[in-house]
C-alpha positions, 0 to 999 in steps of 0.5 A: 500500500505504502509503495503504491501510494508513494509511487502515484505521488510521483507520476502525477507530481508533473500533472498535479504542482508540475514539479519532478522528483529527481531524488527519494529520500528512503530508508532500507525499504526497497520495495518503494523505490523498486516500485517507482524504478518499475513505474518510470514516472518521468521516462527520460529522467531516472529517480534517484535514491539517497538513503537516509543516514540516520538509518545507515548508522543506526544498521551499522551499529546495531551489525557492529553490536551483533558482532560482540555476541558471535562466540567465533571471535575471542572475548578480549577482542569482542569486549574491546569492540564492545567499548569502541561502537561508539568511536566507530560511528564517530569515526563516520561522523566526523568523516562527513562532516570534515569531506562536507566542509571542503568547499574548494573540492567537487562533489566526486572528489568528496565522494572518493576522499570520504571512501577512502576516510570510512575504510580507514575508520577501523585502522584508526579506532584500533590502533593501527595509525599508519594511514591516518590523516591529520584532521581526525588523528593525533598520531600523524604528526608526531614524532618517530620516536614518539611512543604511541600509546594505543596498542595495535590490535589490527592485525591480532584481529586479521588473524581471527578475522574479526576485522574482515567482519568490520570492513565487511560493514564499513563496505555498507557504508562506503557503498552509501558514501553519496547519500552520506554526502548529501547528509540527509534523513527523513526525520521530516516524513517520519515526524509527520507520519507519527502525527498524522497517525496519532490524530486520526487513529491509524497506528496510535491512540491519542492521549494528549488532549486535554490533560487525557495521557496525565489523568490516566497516568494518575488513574493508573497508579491509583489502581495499582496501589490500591488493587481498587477497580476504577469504579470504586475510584470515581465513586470516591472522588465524584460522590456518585456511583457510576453505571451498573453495566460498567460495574458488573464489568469490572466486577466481572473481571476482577472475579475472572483475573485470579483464575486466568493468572496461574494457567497463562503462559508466556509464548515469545516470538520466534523470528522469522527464519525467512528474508524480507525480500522488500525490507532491511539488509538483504532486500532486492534493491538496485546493482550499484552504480558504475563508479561506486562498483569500480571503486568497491572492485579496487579496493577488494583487489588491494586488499588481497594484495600481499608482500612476500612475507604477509603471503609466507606468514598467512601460509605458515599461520593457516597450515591448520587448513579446515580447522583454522577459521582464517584459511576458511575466511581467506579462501573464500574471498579467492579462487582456489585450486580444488575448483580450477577444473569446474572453472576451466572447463565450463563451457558456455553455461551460466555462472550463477550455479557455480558462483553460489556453490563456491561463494555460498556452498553448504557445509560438506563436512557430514558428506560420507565422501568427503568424511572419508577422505579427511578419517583417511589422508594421514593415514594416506600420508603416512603411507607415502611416506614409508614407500617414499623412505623405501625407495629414497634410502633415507628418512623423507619428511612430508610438511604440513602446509597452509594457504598458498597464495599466488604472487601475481594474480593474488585472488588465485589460492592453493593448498597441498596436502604437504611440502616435500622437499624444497620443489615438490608438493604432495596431494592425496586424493581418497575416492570414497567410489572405491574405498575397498577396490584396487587402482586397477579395478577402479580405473576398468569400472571408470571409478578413478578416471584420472587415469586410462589404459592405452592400447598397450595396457600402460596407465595415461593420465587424463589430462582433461581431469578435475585433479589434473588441474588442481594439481597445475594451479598448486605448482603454479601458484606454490612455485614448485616443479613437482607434484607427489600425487597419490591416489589410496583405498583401503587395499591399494595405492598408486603413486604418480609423479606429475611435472609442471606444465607451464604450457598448459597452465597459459593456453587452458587455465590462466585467461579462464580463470581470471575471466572468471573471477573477475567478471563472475565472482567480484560482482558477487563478492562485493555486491552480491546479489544473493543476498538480495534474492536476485539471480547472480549477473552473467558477463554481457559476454557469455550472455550474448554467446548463450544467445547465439548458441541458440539462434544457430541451434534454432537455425540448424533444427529448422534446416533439418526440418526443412530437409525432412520436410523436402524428403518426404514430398519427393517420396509423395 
């Protein structure tokens, strides 16, 4: 109802005051402004929302707060977010009012200086002061030697990744920086609703007229002490007995209260597991606009950038792999080696499935297949290394290693099973198909079909193979020359020693899964359309590709037709 009326506002404003509307001044209900986007009210011109800051900081808070409660995160780090709310939102105030007062700047300049100023609000807050600047920090200015007296807790928090969580909040924000800008809200709109509703019995009653709210505040307390019906109160005051319905009423229901008290029971709310798909966080609104999605994309590819020694320490610190809660949270934001096969060899076929299995996969670990190689891969390792002690003549040592990530192309991430050596990696692969067959019995029942039989009865490796290419991109991307693959049941294992193919790795994989990441999975990532309940975007490209596939499927099915058509005549 709101969203109908709003949006007949706007197509007869012309007809009506013969004024256009260029801006909605909203909170987080999308269904209004979805609604005037789809009733185009002006054709040329397109409405635009600014969202109301009061809102904006408000959410912000009220995500910040949540985050205090997640168990996930250590307590001493949560109770100093805790006591530093309010010094965030500060952090956003002040950077808008500071970007706001400079008058010799353009409105863009602003936007992209209070970008900058927002994502920085955190660094600032705990303590990392290396990128601050002079108006909002004391720290700036000071001198080298000078002690600083705040700790530095960001990069205990990056280790937890409470701090991912931050930004991943102060990226609303930074999404909105035009709105905070303008630095405006609807208080207006909301004031007069409150009014309008309380005046003609909409969503309040009214208690203000004539002394009303004060006398019954008064009655109230009166009734409460006294444990008197109010009856009995205005016979006392008026020396008048009030009406016989009324006090069979009261009489009524006093009588009936001492009954009702012990057999009530107090049902609370539960809350609604289903998404508002027109309201809050996760409602379908708008893509974001061309410069602030440019803007969103560079900063997510700075901040996976790493110098040599933050890649060494995130592998060192991550060698845990599924149990560490970072090697969780860095790979997610990356591509990684177990899904560059899926990637590569696509097809044209939407992202979307693939894009929502990688970004927003359920949880594997109760799958039997994958429960059975993680009970089975030290086992599976251990074994490899006796036979490659047997066979070496000495003792060999299989490492346990973290996160790789790759040193050009930093969204690209790997993690082998163990290091061997200074050139080698090892990966383990434990088909729960044929947990109790031999190699040679699951390659025959195409079980295992990383391997196949040549016509002289030899094994080849199937270089169009899932693990073929995950095994490419982890020695391309840990820098070694050699993998130690091992495929193992519960009766049998096969060792096969692959090289890298730098050949292979530039002509199938690298343009493929650079295109992919960045035109599939950064839109996601840093606007997702999931969460608000919109299918996920397909590159223009692959769209028009699809398109043409089907025309000359279209084209070749009627040519047929015609053929058949034409063959039947002739035999008429």
């Amino acid at each position: 109802m709101e969203a109908l009326a709003i949006t007949e506002g706007f197509k007869s404003s012309m007809e009506m005051y013969g004024i256009i509307y260029s801006q909605l001044i909203a909170d987080g209900d999308s269904s209004t402004y979805k609604s005037i986007l789809d009733a185009n009210p002006y054709h040329s011109l397109i409405v635009e929302k600014i969202e109301c800051t009061n809102h904006l900081l408000r959410n912000y808070c009220t995500k910040l707060d949540e985050l205090t409660k997640d168990t996930r995160h250590p307590l001493h780090l949560r109770k100093v977010l805790s006591q530093s709310i309010l010094r965030l939102r500060r952090s956003v105030t002040g950077a808008v009012k500071h970007n706001n007062s400079k008058k010799e700047k353009t409105f863009d300049e602003k936007i992209t200086d209070l970008k900058i100023d927002l994502l920085n609000g955190p660094n600032h807050v705990f303590g990392n002061h290396s990128t601050c600047k002079p108006y909002y920090c004391k720290h700036v200015n000071r001198d080298t030697n000078c002690e600083i007296v705040d700790k530095n807790l960001v990069p205990e928090m990056k280790t937890c990744t409470l701090y991912n969580a931050i930004t991943k909040l102060v990226s609303r924000l930074v999404n909105n920086s035009k709105s905070l800008i303008y630095s405006v809200n609807s208080n207006i709109a909301e004031v007069f609703n409150s009014i309008v509703a309380k005046f003609v019995g909409g969503k309040r009653i009214n208690y203000s007229s004539r002394q009303s709210y004060s006398a019954r505040c008064a009655t109230s307390v009166v009734a409460f002490n006294t444990k008197q019906p109010i009856t009995y109160l205005y016979e006392k005051v008026i020396h008048k007995k009030p009406n016989t319905l009324i006090r069979r009423l009261e009489f009524k229901r006093k009588k009936m209260r001492p009954k009702s008290k012990p057999s009530r029971k107090i049902t609370l709310q539960k809350p609604k597991n289903n998404i508002d798909k027109d309201y809050g966080y996760f409602c379908q609104k708008p893509d974001l606009n061309k410069i602030d999605f440019e803007f969103a994309k560079n900063e997510h590819l700075n901040k996976l950038k790493l110098t040599e020694v933050e890649r060494n320490d995130l592998e060192r610190r991550t060698v845990l792999q599924s149990d560490s809660m970072e090697w969780v949270q860095e790979r997610r934001q990356r591509l990684t080696a177990s899904s560059f096969g899926k990637v590569c060899k696509r097809g044209l076929v939407k992202c979307g499935p693939l894009v929502k299995n990688l970004l927003r996969g359920a949880n594997l670990e109760n799958v039997k297949s994958i429960q059975h190689g993680k009970d089975h891969e030290n086992i599976a390792l251990e074994q490899l290394t006796v036979f490659l002690s047997s066979i070496d003549g000495s003792p060999c040592n299989i490492e346990k290693c973290g996160l790789f990530v790759d040193e050009k192309i930093p969204y690209l991430g790997a993690s082998p099973d163990g290091l061997l050596g200074e050139d080698k990696i090892v990966e383990v692969k434990c088909p729960y198909s044929c947990a109790n067959m031999a190699i040679d019995d699951g390659v025959k029942k195409k079980k295992i079909n990383f391997w196949k039989r040549n016509q002289t009865g030899d094994f080849t490796i199937n270089t169009n193979h899932d693990w073929y290419y995950q095994i490419q991109g982890q020695l391309h991307i840990t820098q070694k020359n050699e993998c130690i693959f091992m495929v193992w049941t519960n009766v049998d294992m096969k060792v096969e020693k692959i090289k890298k193919d730098d050949d292979f790795w530039q002509n199938k994989m690298e343009e493929k899964l650079k295109m992919f990441y960045l035109d599939c999975m950064v839109p996601e990532i840093i606007d997702s359309r999931l969460d608000r309940k919109m299918e996920v975007r397909d590159p223009i490209y692959l769209i028009e590709a699809i398109r043409q596939r089907e025309v000359t499927r279209e084209a070749k099915k009627r040519k047929c037709e015609n053929l058949l058509e034409k063959t039947k005549k002739k035999r008429l």
